[in-house]
TORLUMDREN-485129 format. One line per 2 residues: number of its first residue (from 1); their letters; for each residue x, y, z of C-alpha. Coordinates in nm, 3 decimals. Each point is the difference from the previous one (the first is absolute). Layout:
residues N
NUM) a) X/Y/Z ~ ... .
***
This chain:
residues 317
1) xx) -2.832/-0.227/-1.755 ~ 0.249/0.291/0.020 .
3) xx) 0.213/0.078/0.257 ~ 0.048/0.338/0.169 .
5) xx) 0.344/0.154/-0.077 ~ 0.135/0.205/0.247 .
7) xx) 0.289/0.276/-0.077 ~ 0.105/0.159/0.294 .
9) xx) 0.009/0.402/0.074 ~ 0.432/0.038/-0.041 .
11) xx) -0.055/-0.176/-0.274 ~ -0.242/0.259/-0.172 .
13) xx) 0.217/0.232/0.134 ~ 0.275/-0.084/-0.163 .
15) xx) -0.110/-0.168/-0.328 ~ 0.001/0.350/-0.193 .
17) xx) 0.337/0.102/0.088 ~ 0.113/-0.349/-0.194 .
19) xx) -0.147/0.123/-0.314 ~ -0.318/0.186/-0.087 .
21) xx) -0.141/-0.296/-0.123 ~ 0.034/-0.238/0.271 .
23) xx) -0.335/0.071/0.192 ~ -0.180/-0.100/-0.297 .
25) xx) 0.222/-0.299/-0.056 ~ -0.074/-0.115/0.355 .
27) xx) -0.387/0.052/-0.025 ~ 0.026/-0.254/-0.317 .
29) xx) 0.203/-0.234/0.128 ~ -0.210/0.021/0.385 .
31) xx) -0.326/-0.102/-0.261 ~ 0.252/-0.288/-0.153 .
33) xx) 0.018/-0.130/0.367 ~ -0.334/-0.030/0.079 .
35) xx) -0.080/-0.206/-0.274 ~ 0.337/-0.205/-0.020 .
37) xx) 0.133/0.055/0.368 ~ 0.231/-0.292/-0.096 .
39) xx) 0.201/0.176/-0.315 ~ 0.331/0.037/0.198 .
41) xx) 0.289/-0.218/0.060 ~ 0.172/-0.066/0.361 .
43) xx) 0.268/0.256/0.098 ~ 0.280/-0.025/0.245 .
45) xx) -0.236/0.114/0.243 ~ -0.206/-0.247/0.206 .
47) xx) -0.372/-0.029/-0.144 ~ 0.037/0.321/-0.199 .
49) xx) -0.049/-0.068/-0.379 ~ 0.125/0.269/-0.240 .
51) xx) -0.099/0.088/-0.372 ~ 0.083/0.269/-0.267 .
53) xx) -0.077/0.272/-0.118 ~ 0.100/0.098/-0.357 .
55) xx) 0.048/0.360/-0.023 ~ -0.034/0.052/-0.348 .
57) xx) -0.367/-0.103/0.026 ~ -0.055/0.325/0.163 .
59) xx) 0.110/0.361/-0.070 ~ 0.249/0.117/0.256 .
61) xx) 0.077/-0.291/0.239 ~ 0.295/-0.225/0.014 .
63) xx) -0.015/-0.344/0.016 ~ -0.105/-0.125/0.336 .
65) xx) 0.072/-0.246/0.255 ~ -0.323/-0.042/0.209 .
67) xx) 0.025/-0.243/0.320 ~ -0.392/-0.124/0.135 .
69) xx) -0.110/-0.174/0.285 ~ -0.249/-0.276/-0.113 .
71) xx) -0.224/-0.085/0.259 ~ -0.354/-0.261/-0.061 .
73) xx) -0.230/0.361/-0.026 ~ 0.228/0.265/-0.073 .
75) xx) 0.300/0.125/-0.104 ~ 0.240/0.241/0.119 .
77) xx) 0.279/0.213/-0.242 ~ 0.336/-0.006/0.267 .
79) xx) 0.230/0.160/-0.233 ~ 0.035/0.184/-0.353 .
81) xx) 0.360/0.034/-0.151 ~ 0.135/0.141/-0.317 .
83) xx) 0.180/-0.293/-0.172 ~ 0.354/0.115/-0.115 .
85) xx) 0.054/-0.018/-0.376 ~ 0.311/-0.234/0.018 .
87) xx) 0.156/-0.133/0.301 ~ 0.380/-0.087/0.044 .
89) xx) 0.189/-0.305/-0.025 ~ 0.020/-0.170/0.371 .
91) xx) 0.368/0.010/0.082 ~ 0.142/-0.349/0.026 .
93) xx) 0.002/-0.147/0.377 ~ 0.332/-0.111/0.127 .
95) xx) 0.020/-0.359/0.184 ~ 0.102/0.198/0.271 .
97) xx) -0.264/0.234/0.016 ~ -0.343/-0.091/0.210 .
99) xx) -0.245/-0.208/-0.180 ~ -0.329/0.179/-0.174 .
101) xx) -0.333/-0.064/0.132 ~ -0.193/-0.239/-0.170 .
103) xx) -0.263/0.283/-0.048 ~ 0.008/0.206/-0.326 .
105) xx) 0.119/0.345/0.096 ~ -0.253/0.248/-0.126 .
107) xx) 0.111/0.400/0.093 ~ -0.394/0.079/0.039 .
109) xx) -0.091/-0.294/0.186 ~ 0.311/0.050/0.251 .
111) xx) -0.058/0.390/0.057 ~ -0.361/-0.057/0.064 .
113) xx) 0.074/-0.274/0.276 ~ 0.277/0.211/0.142 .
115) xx) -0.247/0.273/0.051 ~ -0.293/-0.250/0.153 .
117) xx) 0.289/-0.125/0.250 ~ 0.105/0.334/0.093 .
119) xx) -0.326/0.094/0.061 ~ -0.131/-0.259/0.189 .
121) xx) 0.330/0.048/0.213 ~ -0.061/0.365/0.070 .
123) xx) -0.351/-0.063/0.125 ~ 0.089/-0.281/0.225 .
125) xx) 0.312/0.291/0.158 ~ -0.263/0.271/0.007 .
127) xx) -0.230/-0.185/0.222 ~ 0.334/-0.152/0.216 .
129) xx) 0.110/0.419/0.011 ~ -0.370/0.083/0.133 .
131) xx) -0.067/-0.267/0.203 ~ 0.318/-0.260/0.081 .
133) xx) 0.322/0.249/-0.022 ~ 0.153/-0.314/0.239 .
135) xx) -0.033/-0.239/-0.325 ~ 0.069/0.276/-0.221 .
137) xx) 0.327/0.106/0.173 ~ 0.110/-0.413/-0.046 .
139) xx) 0.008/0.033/-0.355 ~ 0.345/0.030/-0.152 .
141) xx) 0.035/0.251/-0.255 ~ 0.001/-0.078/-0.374 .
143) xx) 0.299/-0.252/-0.184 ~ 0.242/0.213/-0.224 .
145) xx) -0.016/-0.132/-0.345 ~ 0.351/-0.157/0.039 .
147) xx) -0.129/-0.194/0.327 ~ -0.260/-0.140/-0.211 .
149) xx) 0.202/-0.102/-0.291 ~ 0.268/-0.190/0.238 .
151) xx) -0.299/-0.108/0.139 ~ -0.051/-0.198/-0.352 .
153) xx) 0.312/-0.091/-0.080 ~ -0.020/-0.207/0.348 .
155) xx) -0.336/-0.177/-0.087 ~ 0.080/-0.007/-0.400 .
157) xx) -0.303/0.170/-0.092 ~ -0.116/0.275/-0.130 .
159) xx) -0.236/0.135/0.229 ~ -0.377/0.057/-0.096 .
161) xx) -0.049/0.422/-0.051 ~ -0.284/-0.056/0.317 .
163) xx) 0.247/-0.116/0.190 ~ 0.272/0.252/-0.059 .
165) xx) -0.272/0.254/0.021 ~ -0.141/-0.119/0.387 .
167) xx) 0.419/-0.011/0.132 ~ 0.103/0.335/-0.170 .
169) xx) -0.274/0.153/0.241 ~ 0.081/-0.226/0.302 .
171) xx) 0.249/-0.238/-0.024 ~ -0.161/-0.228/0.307 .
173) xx) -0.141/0.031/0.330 ~ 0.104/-0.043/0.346 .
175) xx) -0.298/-0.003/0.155 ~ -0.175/0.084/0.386 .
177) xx) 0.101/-0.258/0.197 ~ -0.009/-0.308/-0.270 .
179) xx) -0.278/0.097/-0.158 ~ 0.030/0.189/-0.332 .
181) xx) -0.245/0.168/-0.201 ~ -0.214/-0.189/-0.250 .
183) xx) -0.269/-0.237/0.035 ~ 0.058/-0.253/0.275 .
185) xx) 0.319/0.181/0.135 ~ 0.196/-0.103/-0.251 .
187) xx) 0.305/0.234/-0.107 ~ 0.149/0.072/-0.335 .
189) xx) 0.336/-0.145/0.007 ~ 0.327/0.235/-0.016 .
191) xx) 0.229/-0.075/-0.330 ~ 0.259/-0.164/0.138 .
193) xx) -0.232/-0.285/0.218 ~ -0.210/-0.069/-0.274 .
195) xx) 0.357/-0.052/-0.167 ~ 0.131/-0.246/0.212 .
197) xx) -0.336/-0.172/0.054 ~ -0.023/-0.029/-0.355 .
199) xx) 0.354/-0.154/-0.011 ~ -0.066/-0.222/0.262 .
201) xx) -0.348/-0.157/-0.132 ~ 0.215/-0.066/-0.286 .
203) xx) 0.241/-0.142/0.190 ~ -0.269/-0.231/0.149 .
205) xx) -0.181/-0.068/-0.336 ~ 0.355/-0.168/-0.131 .
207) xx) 0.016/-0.225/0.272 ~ -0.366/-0.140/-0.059 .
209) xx) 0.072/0.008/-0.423 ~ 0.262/-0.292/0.120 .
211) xx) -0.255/-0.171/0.227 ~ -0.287/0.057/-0.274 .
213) xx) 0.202/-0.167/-0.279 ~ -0.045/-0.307/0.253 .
215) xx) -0.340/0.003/0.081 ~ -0.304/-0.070/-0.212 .
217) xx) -0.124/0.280/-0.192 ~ -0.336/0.047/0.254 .
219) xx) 0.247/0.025/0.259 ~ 0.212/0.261/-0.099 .
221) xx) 0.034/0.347/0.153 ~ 0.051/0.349/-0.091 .
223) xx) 0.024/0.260/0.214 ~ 0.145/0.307/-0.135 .
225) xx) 0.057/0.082/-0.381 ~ 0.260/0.250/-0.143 .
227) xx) -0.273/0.211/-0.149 ~ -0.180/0.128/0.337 .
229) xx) 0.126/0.201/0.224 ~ -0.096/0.045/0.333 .
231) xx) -0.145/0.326/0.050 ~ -0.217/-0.009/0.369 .
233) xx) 0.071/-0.202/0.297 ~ -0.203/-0.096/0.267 .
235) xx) 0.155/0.276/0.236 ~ 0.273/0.274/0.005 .
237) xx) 0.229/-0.321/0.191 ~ -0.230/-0.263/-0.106 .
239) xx) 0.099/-0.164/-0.332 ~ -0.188/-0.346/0.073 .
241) xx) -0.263/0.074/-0.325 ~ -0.065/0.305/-0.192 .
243) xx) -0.082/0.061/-0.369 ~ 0.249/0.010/-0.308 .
245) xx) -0.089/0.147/-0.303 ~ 0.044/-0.225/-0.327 .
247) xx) 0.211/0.232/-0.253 ~ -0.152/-0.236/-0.260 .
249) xx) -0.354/0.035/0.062 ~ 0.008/0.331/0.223 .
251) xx) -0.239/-0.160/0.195 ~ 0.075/-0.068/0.386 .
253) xx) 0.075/-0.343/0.181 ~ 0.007/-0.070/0.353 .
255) xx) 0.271/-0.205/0.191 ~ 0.072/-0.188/0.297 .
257) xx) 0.337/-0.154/0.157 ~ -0.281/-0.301/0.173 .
259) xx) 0.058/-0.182/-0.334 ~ -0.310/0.091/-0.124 .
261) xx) -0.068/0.069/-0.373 ~ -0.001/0.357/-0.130 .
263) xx) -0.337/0.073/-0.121 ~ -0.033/0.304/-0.223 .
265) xx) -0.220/0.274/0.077 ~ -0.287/0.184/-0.222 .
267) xx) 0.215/0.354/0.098 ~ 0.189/0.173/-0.207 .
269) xx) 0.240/0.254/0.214 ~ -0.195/0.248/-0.180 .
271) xx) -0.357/-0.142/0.128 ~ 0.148/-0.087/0.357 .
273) xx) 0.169/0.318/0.095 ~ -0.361/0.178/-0.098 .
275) xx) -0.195/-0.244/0.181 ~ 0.190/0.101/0.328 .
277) xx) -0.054/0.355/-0.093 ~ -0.365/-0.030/-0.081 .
279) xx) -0.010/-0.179/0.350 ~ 0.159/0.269/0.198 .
281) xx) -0.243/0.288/-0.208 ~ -0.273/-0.211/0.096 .
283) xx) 0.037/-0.259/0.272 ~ -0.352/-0.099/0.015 .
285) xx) -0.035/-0.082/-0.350 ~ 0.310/-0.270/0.089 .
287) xx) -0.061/-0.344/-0.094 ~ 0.340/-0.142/0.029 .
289) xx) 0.187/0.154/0.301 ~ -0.124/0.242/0.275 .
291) xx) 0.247/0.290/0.044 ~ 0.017/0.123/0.396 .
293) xx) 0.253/0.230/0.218 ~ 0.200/-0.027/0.290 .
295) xx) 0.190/0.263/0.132 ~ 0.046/0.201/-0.312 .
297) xx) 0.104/-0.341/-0.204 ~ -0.217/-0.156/-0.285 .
299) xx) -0.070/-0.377/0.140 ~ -0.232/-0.187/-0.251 .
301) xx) -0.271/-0.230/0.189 ~ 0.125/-0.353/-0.164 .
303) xx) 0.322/0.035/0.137 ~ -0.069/0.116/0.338 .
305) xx) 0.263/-0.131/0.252 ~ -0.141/-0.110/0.377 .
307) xx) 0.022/0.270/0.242 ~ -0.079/0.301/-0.221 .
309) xx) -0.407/-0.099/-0.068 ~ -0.070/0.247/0.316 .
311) xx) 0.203/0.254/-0.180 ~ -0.093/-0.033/-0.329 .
313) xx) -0.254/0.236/-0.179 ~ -0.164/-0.142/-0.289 .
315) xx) -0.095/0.293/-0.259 ~ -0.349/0.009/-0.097 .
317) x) -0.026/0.350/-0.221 .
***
């Protein structure tokens, strides 16, 4: 049985200005899909598969770099990019230099996530501008790209385009009395904390490495890796747990200085930062967190503190 194929409105809009012959190149490969939703290969992207297009099977269209969604009844086209005729020689890295992410770098795949991030961002500070200016007001403004490149060199890695996208707009948050502004209350950590936390789990993950090479293999611990780094904690002062992101997977992990084993999450940044938007837009639609206000501050229902439940307003709209 086919599947329905679903190409969004921008991206009818802006097919013909690609080539004159890219419309028609999409409605073939859209009836492709449906009967072989499973054609494409994984891209850099979490659970986005991507296939192409040859261009000179069709009059007037470039070759084409076309990024789906595969879900079990449908699928969705996320992106459609002109593939460059050549591309240049990567420079070589020096030693010194931060380390690459494990994930292949793909100039499509990066410019469409930087635009889902920024996105998702601007809807979470639209709602914080109409209805929370107190939790808007504790968000530092965005990282200068120097401040995130030093930020790099101090964790030695080269830092996932989401991420550089979320701390150009706001490199962290201070939050409303502890609490910041995502799900839970948890706060996106400023550049230089998540740099010394991330030094300092690593610090702590050396000392168990000698205690692990000691202790039978079903005993050993790890804690931290040099791949993740931490992105949320659980409060603007509260670093006790919070979520990394893993630069190799670009999925996101959560953490915990009680000794307890990361687990990694089903969230991409991407996918988290628009579930807390789609839960502000629509709080009673909310499955995961219940967003509420007190005294002009966002304060999310999980991580309500004693004292403020006679205060707090949950939203229902």
């Amino acid at each position: 049985m086919n599947v329905d194929v679903e190409v969004p409105p921008h991206i009818q809009d802006t097919a013909p200005h690609l080539g004159a012959g890219v419309p028609y190149a999409l409605r073939v490969l859209a009836g492709q899909l449906a009967e072989t939703p499973d054609m494409g290969h994984p891209s850099s992207l979490p659970g986005i598969l991507t296939v192409t297009v040859e261009g000179d099977l069709f009059e007037d269209c470039p070759a084409l770099s076309v990024g789906y969604l595969r879900e079990p009844d449908r699928v969705q086209i996320r992106y459609v990019t002109p593939i460059p005729p050549f591309a240049p020689t990567a420079p070589t890295q020096d030693a010194d230099q931060p380390r690459e992410r494990a994930r292949p770098a793909n100039p499509a795949d990066d410019a469409l996530v930087a635009r889902q991030v920024a996105d998702a961002w601007r809807r979470v500070t639209h709602w914080l501008q109409h209805n929370a200016p107190r939790s808007l007001e504790a968000l530092r403004a965005g990282a200068s790209p120097a401040a995130i490149t030093t930020l790099e060199a101090d964790v030695g890695l080269q830092l996932p385009v989401e991420l550089r996208t979320l701390w150009s707009l706001t490199a962290g948050d201070d939050g409303v009395n502890g609490a910041g502004c995502l799900p839970g209350n948890q706060a996106l950590m400023p550049l230089e904390e998540a740099a010394d936390f991330h030094r300092s789990r690593m610090d702590a993950q050396a000392q168990e490495d000698i205690l692990n090479a000691q202790r039978p293999a079903e005993d050993r611990f790890v804690g931290w890796r040099s791949a993740w780094v931490p992105v949320v904690s659980h409060g603007a002062t509260d670093h006790t747990s919070g979520l990394y992101l893993d630069t190799t997977t670009g999925y996101l992990g959560r953490w915990s200085r009680y000794r307890e084993s990361p687990d990694e999450e089903l969230d991409t940044l991407v996918t988290y930062l628009e579930d807390a938007a789609d839960m502000l837009e629509a709080p009673a639609l909310a499955v995961r967190d219940t967003p509420g206000l007190v005294d002009g501050a966002l304060v999310w229902g999980s991580g309500l503190v004693r004292g403020l439940e006679d205060q707090w307003r949950p939203l229902t709209g």
